[in-house]
C-alpha positions in Angstrom: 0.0 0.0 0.0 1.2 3.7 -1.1 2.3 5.1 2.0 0.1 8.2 3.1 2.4 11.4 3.2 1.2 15.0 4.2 2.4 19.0 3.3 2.7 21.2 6.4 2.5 24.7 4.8 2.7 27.6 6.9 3.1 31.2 5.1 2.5 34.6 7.0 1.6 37.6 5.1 1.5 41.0 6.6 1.0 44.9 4.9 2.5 48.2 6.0 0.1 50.3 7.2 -2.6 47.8 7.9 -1.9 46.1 11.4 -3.6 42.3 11.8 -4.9 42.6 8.6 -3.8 39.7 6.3 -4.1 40.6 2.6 -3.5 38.5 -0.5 0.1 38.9 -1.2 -0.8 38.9 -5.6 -3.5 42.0 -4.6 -0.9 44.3 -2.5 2.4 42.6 -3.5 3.3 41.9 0.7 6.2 39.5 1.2 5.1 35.8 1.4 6.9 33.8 4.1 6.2 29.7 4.0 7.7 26.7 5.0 7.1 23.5 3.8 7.7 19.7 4.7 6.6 16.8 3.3 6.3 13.4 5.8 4.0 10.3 6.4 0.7 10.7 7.7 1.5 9.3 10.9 4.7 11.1 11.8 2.6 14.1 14.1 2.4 17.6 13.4 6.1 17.9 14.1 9.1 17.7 11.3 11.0 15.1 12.9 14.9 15.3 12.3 18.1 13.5 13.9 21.0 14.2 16.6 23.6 13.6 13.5 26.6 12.3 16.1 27.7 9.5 14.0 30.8 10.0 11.9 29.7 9.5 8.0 33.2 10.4 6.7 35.3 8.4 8.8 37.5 10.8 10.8 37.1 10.1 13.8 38.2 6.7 14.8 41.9 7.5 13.8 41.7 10.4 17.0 39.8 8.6 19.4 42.6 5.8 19.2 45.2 8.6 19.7 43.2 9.9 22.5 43.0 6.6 24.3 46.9 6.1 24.1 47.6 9.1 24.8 45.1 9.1 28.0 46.8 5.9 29.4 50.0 7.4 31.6 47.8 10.2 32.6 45.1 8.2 33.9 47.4 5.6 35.8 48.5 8.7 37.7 45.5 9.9 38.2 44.0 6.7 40.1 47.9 6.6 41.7 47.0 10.5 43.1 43.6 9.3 44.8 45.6 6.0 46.2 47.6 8.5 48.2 44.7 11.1 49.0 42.8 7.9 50.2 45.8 6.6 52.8 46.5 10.3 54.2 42.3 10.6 54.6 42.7 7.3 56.7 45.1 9.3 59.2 42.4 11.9 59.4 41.7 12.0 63.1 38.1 13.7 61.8 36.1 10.8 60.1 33.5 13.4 59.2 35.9 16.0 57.9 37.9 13.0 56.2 34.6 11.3 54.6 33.8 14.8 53.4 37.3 15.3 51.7 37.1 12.1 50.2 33.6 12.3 48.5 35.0 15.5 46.9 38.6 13.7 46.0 36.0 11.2 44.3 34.0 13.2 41.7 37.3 15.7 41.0 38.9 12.4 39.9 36.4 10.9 38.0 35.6 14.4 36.1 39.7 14.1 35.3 39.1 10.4 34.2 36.4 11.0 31.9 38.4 14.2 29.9 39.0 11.8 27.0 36.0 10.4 26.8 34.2 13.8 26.6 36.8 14.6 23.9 35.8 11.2 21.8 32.1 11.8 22.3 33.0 15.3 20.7 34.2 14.4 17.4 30.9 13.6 15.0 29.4 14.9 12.1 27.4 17.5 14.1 30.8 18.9 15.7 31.5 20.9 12.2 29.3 23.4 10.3 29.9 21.3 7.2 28.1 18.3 6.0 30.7 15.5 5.6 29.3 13.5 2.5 26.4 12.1 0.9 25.5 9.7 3.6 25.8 13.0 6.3 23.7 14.5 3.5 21.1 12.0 3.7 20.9 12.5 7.8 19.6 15.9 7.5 15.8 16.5 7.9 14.3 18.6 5.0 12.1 21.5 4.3 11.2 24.3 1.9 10.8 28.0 1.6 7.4 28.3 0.0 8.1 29.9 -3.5 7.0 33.7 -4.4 7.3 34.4 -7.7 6.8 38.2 -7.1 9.4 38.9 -5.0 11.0 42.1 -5.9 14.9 42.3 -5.7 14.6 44.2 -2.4 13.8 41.3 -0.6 15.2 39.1 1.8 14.8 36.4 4.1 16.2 35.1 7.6 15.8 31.7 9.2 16.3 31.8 13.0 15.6 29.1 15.7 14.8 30.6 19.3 18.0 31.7 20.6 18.1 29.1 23.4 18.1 26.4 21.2 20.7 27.9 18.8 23.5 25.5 20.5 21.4 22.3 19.3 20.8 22.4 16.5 22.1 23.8 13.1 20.4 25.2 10.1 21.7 24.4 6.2 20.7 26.3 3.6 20.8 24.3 -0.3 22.9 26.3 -2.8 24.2 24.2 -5.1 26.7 26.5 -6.8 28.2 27.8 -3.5 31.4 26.4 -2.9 30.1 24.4 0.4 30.7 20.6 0.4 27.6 19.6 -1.6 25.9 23.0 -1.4 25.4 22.7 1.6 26.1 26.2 3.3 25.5 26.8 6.9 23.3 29.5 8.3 24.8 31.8 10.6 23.6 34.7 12.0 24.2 37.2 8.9 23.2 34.3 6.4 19.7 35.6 4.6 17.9 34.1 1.5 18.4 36.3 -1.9 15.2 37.2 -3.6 15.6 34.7 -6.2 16.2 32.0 -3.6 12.6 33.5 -2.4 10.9 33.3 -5.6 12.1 29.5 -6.4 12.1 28.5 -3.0 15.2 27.1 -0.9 16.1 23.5 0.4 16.6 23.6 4.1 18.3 20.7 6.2 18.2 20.2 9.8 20.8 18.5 12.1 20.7 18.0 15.6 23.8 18.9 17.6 23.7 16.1 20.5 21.4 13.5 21.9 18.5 14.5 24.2 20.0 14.4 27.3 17.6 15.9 30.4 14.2 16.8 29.5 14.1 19.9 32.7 17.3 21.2 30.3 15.8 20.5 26.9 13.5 18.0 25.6 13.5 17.9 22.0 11.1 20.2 20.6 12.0 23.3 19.3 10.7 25.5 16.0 12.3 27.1 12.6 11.2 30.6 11.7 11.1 32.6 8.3 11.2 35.9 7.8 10.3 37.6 4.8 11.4 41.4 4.1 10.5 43.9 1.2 9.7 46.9 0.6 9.7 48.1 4.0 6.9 45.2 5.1 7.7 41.7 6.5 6.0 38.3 6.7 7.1 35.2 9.4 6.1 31.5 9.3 7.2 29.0 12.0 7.5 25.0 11.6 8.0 23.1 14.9 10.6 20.6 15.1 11.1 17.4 17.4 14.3 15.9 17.8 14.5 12.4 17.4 14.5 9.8 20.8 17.0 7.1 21.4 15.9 3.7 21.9 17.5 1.1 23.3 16.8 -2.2 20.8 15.0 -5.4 21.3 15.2 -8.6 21.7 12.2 -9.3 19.2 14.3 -7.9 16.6 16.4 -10.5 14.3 19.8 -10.6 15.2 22.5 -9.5 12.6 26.2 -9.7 14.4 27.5 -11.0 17.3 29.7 -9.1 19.8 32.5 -10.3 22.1 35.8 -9.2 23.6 38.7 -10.7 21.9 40.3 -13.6 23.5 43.6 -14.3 24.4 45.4 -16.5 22.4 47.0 -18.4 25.4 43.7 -18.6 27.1 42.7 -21.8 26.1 39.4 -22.1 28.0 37.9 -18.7 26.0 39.3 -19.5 23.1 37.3 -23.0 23.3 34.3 -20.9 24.1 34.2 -18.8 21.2 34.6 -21.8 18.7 31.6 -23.2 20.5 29.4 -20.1 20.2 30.6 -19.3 16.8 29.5 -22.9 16.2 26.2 -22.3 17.0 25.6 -18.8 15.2 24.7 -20.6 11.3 21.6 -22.1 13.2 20.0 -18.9 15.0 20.2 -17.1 11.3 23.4 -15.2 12.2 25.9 -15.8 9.0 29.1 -13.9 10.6 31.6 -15.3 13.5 31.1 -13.7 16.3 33.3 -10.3 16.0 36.0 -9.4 18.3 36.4 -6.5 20.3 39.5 -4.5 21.9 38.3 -4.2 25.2 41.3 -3.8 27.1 40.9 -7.8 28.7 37.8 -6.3 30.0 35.7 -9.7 29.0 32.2 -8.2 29.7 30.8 -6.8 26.3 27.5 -6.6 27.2 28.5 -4.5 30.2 30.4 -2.0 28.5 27.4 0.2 26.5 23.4 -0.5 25.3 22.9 -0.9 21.4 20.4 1.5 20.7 19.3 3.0 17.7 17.4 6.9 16.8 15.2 7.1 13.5 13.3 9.7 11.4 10.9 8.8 8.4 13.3 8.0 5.7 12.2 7.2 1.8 8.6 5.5 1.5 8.1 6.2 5.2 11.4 3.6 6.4 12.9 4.3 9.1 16.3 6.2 8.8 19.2 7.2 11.0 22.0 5.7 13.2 22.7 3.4 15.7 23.6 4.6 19.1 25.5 3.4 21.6 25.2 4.0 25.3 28.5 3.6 26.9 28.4 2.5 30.5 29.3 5.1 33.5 30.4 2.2 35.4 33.9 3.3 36.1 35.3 -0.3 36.4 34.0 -0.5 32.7 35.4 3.4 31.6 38.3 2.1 29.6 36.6 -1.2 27.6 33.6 1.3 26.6 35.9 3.2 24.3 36.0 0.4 22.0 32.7 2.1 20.7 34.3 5.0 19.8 37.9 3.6 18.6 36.1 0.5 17.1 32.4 0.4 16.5 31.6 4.4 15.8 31.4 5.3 12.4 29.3 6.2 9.1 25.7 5.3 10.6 27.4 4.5 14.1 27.2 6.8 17.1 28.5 6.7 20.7 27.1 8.9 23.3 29.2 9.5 26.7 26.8 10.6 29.9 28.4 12.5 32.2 28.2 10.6 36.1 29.2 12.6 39.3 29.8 9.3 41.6 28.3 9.3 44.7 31.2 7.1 47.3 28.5 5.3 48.4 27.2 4.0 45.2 27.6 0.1 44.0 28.6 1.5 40.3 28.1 -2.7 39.1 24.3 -1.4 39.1 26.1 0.9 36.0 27.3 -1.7 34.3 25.0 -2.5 31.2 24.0 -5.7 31.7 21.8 -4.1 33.9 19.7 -3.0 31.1 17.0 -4.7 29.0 14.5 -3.6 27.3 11.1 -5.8 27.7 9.5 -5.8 24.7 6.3 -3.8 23.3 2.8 -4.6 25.5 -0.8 -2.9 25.8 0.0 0.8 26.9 3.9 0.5 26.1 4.4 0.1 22.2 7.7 1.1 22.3 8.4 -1.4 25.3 10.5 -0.1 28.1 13.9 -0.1 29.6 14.5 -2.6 32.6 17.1 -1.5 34.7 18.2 -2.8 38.6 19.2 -1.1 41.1 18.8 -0.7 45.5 15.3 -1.8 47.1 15.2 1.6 48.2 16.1 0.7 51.9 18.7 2.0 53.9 21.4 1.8 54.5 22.2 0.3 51.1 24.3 1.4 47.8 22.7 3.7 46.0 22.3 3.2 41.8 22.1 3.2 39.0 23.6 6.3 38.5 20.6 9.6 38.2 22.2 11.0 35.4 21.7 7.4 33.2 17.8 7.7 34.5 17.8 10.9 33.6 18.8 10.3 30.3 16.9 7.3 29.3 13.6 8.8 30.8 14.5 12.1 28.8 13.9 9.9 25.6 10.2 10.1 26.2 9.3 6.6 24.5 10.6 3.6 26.8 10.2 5.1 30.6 12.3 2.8 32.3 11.2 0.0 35.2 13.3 -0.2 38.6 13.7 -3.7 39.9 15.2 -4.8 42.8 18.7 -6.5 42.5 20.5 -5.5 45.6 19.9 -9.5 46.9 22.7 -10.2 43.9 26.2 -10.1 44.5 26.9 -8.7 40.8 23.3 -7.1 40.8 22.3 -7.2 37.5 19.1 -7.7 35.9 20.2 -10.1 33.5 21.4 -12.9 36.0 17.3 -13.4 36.1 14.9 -12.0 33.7 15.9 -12.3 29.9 13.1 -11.8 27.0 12.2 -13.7 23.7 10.5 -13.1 20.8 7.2 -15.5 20.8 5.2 -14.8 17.2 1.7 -16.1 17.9 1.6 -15.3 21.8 -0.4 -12.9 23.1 2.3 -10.2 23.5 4.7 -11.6 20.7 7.1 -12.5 22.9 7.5 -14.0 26.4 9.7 -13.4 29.5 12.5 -16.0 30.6 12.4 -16.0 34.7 15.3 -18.1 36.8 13.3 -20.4 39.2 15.4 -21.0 42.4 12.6 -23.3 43.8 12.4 -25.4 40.7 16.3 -25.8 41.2 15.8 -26.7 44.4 12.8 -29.1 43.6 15.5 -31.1 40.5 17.8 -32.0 43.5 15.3 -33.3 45.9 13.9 -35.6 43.3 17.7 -36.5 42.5 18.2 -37.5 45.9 14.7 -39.2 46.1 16.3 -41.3 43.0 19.2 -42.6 45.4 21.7 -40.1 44.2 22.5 -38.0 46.5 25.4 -38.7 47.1 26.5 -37.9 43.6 28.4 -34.2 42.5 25.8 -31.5 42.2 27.9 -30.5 39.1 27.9 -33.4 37.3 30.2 -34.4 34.2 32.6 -32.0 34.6 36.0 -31.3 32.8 39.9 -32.2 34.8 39.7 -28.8 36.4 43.2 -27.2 36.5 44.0 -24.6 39.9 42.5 -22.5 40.6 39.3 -23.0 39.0 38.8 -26.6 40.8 38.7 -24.1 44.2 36.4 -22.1 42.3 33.6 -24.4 41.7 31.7 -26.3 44.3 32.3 -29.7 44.0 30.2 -30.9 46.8 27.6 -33.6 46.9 23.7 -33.0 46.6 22.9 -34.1 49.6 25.5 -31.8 51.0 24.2 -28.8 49.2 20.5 -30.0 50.5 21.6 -29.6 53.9 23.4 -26.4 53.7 21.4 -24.4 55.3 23.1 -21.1 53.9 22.9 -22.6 50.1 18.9 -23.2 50.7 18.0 -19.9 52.6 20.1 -18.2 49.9 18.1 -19.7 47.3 14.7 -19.1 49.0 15.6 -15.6 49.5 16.1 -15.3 45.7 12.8 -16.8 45.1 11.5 -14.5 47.1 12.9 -11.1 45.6 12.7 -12.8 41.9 8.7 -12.8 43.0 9.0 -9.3 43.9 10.2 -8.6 40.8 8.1 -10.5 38.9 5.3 -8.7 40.6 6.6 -5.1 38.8 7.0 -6.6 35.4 3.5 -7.6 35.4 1.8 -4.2 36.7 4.3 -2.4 34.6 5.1 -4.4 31.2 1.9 -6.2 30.9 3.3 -9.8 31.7 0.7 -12.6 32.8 1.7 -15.9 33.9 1.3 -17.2 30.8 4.0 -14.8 29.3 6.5 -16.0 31.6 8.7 -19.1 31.1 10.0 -20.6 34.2 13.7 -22.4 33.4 15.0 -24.0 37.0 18.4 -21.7 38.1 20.1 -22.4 41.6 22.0 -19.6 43.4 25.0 -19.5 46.1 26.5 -17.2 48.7 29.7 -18.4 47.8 30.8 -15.5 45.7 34.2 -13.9 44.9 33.5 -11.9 47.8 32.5 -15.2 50.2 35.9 -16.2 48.6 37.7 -13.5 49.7 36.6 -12.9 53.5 36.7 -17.1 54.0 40.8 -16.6 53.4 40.9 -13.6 55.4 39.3 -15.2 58.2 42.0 -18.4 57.4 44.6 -15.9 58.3 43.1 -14.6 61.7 44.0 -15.7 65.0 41.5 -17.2 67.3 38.8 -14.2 68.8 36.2 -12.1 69.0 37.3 -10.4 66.2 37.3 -13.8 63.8 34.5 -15.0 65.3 32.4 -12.1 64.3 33.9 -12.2 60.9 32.9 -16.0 60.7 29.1 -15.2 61.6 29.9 -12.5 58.5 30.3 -15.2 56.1 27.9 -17.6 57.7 25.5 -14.8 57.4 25.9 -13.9 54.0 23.2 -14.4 51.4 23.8 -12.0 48.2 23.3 -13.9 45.4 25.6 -15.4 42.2 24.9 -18.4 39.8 26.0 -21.8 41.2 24.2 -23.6 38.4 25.2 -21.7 35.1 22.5 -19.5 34.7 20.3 -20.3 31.7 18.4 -16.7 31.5 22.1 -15.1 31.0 21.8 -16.5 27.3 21.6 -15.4 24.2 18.8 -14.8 22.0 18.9 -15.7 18.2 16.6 -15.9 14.9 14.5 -18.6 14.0 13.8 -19.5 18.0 17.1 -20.3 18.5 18.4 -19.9 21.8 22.4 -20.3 23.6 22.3 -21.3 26.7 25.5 -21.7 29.4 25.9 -25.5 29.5 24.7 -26.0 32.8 26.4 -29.3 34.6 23.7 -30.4 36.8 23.5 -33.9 38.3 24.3 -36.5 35.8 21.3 -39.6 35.8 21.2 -42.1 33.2 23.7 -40.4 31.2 21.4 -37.2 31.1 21.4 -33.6 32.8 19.3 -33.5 34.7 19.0 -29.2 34.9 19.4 -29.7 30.6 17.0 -31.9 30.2 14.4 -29.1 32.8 15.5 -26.5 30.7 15.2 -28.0 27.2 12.0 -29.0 28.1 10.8 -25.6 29.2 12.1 -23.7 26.1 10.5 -26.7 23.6 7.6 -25.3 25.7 7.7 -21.6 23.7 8.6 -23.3 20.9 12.5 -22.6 21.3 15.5 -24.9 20.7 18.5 -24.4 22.8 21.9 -24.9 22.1 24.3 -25.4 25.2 27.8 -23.9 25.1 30.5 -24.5 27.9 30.9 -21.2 29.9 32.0 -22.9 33.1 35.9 -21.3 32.7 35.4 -18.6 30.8 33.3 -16.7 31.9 30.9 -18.8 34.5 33.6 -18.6 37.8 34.0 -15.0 37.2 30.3 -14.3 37.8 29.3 -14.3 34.2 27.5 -15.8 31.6 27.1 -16.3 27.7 24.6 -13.2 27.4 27.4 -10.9 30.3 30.3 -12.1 27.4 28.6 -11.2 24.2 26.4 -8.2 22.9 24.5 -7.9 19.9 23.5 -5.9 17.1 20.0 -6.2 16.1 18.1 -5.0 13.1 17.0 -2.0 14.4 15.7 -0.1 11.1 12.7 -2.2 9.7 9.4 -0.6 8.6 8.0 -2.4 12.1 10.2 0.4 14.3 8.3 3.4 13.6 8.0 4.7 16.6 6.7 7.8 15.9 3.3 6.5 14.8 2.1 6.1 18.2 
């Protein structure tokens, strides 16, 4: 079907002499001033145009490279500078004063630890007055001067946005004999239209300078004014204007490259891992190995930034624009985000950085990006909304995600984000729990994938009502080499079944996994019969259990260690002690990767495999396992924490502007 396409015309005519009195401009020969736009029906009453921030011609990369080499010596000395401001605070005889001091010491650094990435986020296509090709040519949003033939040589025209928004966006004026790259000429504050331009009418582009970032500041919306002068009369017409939103993309869209950090090539165990889940890429539609990013041995690419994407009505009503990436504020992450600029940023690419003061008593994991999903479109949300996890709002308690991320992402106007509760993690990110998939034929069109401690729990008691408990919970599992054999727990199942930390840590989850579950029902439409239920086991026994149990190896016998020993007993935050199925990745053609998880062994058969194949056949889903357990599974990670994804993100379906 044609697609439906409307003319906004807006013309202003006004005579000397007769004030509010609009005449015919052919009987009195008063200066016409129009604008014209031409867009699909359903785009609003708005001209919509684009923050143009990729990099169409290709010049940046080179300089963000430089920049992040040249940033290296200065930013080891930076974090060596608050080392020593942190040991002379700690012979501060005034905690408050020294607390005070040290807060401040914080934010100064992390303002001088961002410097380059404010300089990469800086270099894009809207950073010049010039358009930088025909592919920057075809990001700028067009309108028209209305033609009038009768304009005498007297007159001229102005184009002026209101002065507040004169910083955001930028004006071009179509003059194809100029000597501007493509005839493209900027408009300035002197720049005015000749009276033949007036009398022909004049091609006008619009670019947006930078993503919207708080709507209190500016949300989007501004206008373009005419002005028409002659003969000692004038004429104005006004267009409004709305910048494009960013949206973070979906799971429901096809997949068309895998992302990963790049492996070592004397790390065996990852390098084993990515042959496996290149491997299983032909089947979930994805052509392409899985591509390899320079993230500085950070192995986290889903943590580092959120594909998202920002579109305008393109030709037959298409979406058209660029894809945006979301780098993480997550300081741990600062250095491995760059990749987007030095590696991924480009003609049709962009990378936004968001500016974080840090708050000391933050938990900045909550910043890392795995903590953001988008659950897909639902009755009242058509653009679905962000998912992002943070504190349960008690004190005291870390605080996060960071304000100015909220900020930004609720700035969009299109995908208000949920909060959910994932300070009972250890990691604490949404994706360790809650993962969506694509469903065509469901009621929503896709379906929620929840982690089900008490299923978990319910697979070992029926293994030990089989006679096996004495068997390894972790069943069939490779020679393990030092120190990963410490990592893993290689106990029995009856000795995880009488555990009383390992079962209260795993009720506990249930419990806030309910909570949660409870939100994305009254706030992204979910029933029970969107949600599939995969059995997922947690443990205490964390990095951080690690850590304090060899600490407490070293103390002598006391007060002080036994306090520290009713610590650990006492501890409950939660981590993946079966490798957790929901931290997968979602293909085409209901494909799904899931970590292999090494449940009890019976008959030959996984027992926690053979739970979760079936729930997944369930929705209609096949699932291919792939061993995590080394590579990424004892470092508090899974498949989906290892890889990201670029979806496609620019069908006709992701029109958002028609609702």
């Amino acid at each position: 079907m044609r697609h439906l396409r409307r003319s906004i015309l807006l013309t202003g005519a006004v005579t000397t002499g007769v004030l509010g009195l609009s005449l015919p401009a052919a009987a009195v020969g008063a200066p016409v001033a129009g604008l014209l736009t031409e867009r699909p029906a359903d785009a609003g009453p708005e001209l919509l145009f684009l923050p143009n921030i990729d990099d169409d011609a290709g010049v940046c990369r080179d300089r963000a490279r430089t920049l992040v080499e040249e940033a290296a010596d200065r930013e080891a000395a930076n974090d060596d500078a608050l080392q020593e401001k942190r040991e002379q605070l700690e012979q501060e005889p005034n905690k408050e004063k020294a607390e005070a001091e040290w807060a401040e010491a914080v934010r100064s650094h992390r303002w001088k630890q961002n410097k380059t990435d404010r300089a990469l986020a800086a270099c894009n296509d809207a950073a010049d007055d010039v358009v930088n090709g025909h592919t920057d040519e075809a990001d700028l949003a067009r309108l028209r001067t209305r033609a009038w033939p009768g304009a005498p040589a007297s007159a001229k025209g102005r184009l002026t946005v209101p002065a507040r928004d004169a910083g955001r966006i930028r004006l071009f004026i179509h003059r194809p004999g100029s000597s501007a790259p493509y005839g493209w000429e900027a408009v300035g504050p002197r720049t005015r239209l000749t009276a033949e331009e007036l009398r022909h009418g004049v091609e006008i582009g619009v670019e947006g300078r930078d993503v919207v970032r708080d709507a209190a500041v500016w949300n989007g919306r501004t206008s373009v004014t005419l002005t028409v002068t002659a003969n000692g009369a004038s004429a104005s017409a006004a267009l409004k204007l709305r910048q494009a939103p960013v949206l973070t993309q979906l799971n429901t869209a096809p997949v068309q490259e895998v992302l990963r950090a790049r492996a070592d090539e004397d790390d065996a165990y990852t390098q084993a891992f990515v042959k496996e889940l290149d491997a299983a890429l032909p089947a979930g539609r994805v052509q392409r190995p899985s591509r390899a990013l320079g993230t500085q041995g950070d192995a986290w690419a889903q943590d580092i930034f959120e594909p998202a994407y920002t579109a305008v009505p393109g030709p037959d009503g298409r979406p058209h624009g660029m894809r945006v990436l979301i780098t993480s504020v997550n300081d741990d992450r600062r250095v491995a985000a760059r990749t987007a600029f030095t590696e991924l940023a480009g003609p049709d690419v962009a990378a936004v950085h968001i500016t974080h003061v840090p708050d000391v008593n933050e938990k900045s994991g909550y910043d890392s990006m795995g903590n953001l999903e988008t659950a897909p479109p639902s009755p009242g949300n058509p653009h679905g909304r962000v998912v992002i996890g943070g504190g349960d709002g008690s004190a005291p308690g870390p605080t996060g995600p960071a304000p100015e991320m909220l900020t930004f992402l609720r700035a969009q106007g299109v995908q208000d984000p949920i909060s959910l509760d994932t300070s009972w993690l250890t990691v604490g990110h949404v994706d360790e729990f809650v993962q969506f998939l694509p469903a065509p034929g469901s009621r929503l069109g896709w379906r929620a994938v929840i982690a089900d401690p008490r299923a978990g729990l319910a697979l070992l008691r029926d293994v030990r009502k089989k006679g096996h408990g004495g068997d390894l919970l972790h069943g069939g599992l490779p020679e393990l080499e030092w120190p990963y054999d410490t990592r893993l727990d290689q106990r029995s199942v009856d000795a995880f079944l009488t555990d009383t930390q390992f079962i209260g840590t795993n009720e506990r989850a249930a419990e806030r996994i309910d909570t949660n579950v409870a939100v994305l029902k009254a706030k992204a439409g979910l029933t029970d019969a969107d949600i599939v239920r995969v059995p997922a086991l947690f443990t205490a026994r964390s990095m951080d259990y690690g850590m304090l149990q060899t600490e407490i190896a070293s103390m002598e016998d006391g007060p002080e260690k036994e306090a520290r020993q009713k610590e650990l007993a006492g501890m409950r935050d939660a981590v993946a002690e079966i490798p957790g199925t929901v931290n997968g990745l979602v293909l085409n053609g209901s494909r799904y990767v899931a970590p292999k998880p090494y449940g009890p062994v019976l008959n030959g058969k996984d027992v926690f495999a053979e739970a979760i194949t079936k729930a997944f056949r369930g929705t209609g889903y096949q699932v291919t396992y792939v061993d995590d357990l080394i590579s990424s599974h004892i470092s508090e990670g899974e498949i989906h924490c290892a890889t990201n994804t670029f979806r496609d993100v620019f069908s006709p379906s992701n029109r958002w502007w028609r609702h």
